[in-house]
C-alpha positions in Angstrom: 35.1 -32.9 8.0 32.7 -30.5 9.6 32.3 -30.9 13.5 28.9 -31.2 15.0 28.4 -28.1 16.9 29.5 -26.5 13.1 27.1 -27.9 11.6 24.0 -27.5 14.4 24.8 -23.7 14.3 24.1 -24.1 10.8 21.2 -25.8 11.4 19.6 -23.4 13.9 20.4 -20.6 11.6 18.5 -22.1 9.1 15.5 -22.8 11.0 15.2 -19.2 12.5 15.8 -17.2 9.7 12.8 -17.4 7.8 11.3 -16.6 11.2 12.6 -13.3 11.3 12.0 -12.1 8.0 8.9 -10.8 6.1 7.6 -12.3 3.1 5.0 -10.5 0.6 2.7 -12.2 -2.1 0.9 -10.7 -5.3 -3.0 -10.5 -4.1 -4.5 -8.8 -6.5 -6.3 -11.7 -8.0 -8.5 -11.8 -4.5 -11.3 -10.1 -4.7 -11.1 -9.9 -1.1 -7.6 -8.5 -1.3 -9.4 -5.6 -3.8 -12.5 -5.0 -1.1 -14.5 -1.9 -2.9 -11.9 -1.0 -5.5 -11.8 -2.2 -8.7 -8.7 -2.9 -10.8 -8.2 -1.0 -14.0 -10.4 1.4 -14.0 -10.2 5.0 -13.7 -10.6 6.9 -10.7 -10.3 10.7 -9.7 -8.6 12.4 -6.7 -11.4 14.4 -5.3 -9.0 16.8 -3.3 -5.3 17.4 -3.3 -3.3 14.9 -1.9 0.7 14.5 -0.9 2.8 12.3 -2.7 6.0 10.9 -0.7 8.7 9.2 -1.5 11.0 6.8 0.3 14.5 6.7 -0.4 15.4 3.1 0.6 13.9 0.3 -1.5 10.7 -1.0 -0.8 10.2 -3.2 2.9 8.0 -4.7 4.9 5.2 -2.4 4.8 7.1 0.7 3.8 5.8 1.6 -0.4 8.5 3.5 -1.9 5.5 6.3 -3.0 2.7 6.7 -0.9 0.0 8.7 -1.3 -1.6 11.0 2.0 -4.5 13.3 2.5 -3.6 16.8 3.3 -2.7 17.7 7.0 -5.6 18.3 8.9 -8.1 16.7 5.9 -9.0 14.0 8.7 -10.5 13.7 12.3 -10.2 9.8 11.5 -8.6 8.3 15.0 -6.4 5.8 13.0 -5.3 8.6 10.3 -2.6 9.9 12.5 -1.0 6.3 13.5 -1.5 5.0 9.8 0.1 8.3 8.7 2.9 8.0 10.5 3.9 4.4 9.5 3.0 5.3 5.8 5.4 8.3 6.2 8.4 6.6 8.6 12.0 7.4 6.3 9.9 9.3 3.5 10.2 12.8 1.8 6.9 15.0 1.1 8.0 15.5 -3.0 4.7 17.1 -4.1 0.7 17.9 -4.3 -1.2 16.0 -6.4 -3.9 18.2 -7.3 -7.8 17.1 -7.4 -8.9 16.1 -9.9 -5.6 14.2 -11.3 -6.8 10.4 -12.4 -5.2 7.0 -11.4 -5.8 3.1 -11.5 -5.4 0.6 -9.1 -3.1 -1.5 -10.3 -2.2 -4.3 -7.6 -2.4 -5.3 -4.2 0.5 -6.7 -2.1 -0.1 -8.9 1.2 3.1 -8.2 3.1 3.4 -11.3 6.0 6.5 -10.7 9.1 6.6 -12.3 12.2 4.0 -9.3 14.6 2.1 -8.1 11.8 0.2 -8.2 8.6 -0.4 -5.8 6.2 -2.2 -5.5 2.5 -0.7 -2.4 0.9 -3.2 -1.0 -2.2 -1.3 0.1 -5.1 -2.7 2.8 -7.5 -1.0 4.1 -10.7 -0.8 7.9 -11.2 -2.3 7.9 -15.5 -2.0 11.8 -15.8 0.6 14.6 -14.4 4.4 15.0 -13.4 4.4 11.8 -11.7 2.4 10.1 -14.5 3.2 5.7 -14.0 4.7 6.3 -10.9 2.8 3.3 -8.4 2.3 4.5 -4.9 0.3 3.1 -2.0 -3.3 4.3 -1.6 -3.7 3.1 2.1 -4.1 6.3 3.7 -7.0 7.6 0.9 -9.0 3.8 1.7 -10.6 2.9 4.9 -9.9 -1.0 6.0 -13.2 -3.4 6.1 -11.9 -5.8 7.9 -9.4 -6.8 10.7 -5.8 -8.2 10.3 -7.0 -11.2 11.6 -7.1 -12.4 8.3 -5.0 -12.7 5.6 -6.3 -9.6 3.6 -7.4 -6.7 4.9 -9.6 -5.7 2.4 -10.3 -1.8 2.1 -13.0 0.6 0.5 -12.0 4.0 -1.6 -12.3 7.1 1.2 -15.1 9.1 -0.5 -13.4 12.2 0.7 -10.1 11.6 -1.2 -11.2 8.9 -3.9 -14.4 8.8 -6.4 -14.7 6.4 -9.3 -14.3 7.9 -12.5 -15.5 4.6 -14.8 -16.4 1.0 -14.8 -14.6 -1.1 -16.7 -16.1 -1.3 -20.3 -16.8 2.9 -20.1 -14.4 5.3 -22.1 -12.0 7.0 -20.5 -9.9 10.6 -21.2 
């Protein structure tokens, strides 16, 4: 038979532990969650960017690939504190050159207990790291605030241009 105070602990654990942990949910099929990209179709790189990679499996907010402009590319004052998040535990592994083509493939809403975030997912379609899925949060610019469930964001026109609409051929 299992005492009381056993089976309080129990309990308490129970209660708290979804508390403490971070959840994440597909958003893509928000249009909110997509703000001025569009899904599945082809945009270009307009200057080289750096691709790196995270050792650990994906977290909270932490995308195993990300994608970041080139040092110095931005005066922006939240570049250098988005950059440093995007880039906590990760490896620079390349340059994507401009010009190289990608789609956006998904957006994530990541939920823990002192933050929110919506992490923009982009698929590489040409190159060395061709399929490999990597954040495009520090090449967008957010829309809104993370007062709301999505944070919404537009393509950067310095790092991002759109290639083709959906319906348009592509290379």
């Amino acid at each position: 038979m299992r005492s009381p105070a056993g089976c309080a602990a129990v309990l308490v654990f129970v209660v708290l532990l979804p508390s403490c942990t971070c959840v994440s949910r597909d958003a893509t099929g928000d249009p909110a969650g997509l703000g001025g990209f569009e899904r599945d179709v082809l945009y270009e790189l307009r200057q080289p960017v750096r691709l790196f990679f995270r050792k650990e499996p994906e977290t909270a907010n932490l995308p195993r690939y990300v994608m970041v402009p080139p040092i110095g590319a931005s005066a922006d004052e939240r570049q250098p504190r988005d950059l440093e998040t995007y880039t906590q535990g990760a490896v620079e592994i390349a340059t994507i050159p401009g010009g190289t083509r990608l789609r956006v493939s998904s957006v994530r809403l990541y939920a823990c207990p002192d933050f929110k975030e919506t992490v923009l997912y982009g698929r590489l379609v040409e190159g060395p790291y061709k399929d490999k899925l990597a954040s495009l949060n520090p090449l967008s610019t957010p829309i809104t605030d993370h007062v709301s469930d999505v944070t919404a964001r537009n393509p950067d026109p310095r790092y991002i241009r759109l290639v083709n609409s959906p319906g348009e051929s592509t290379r």
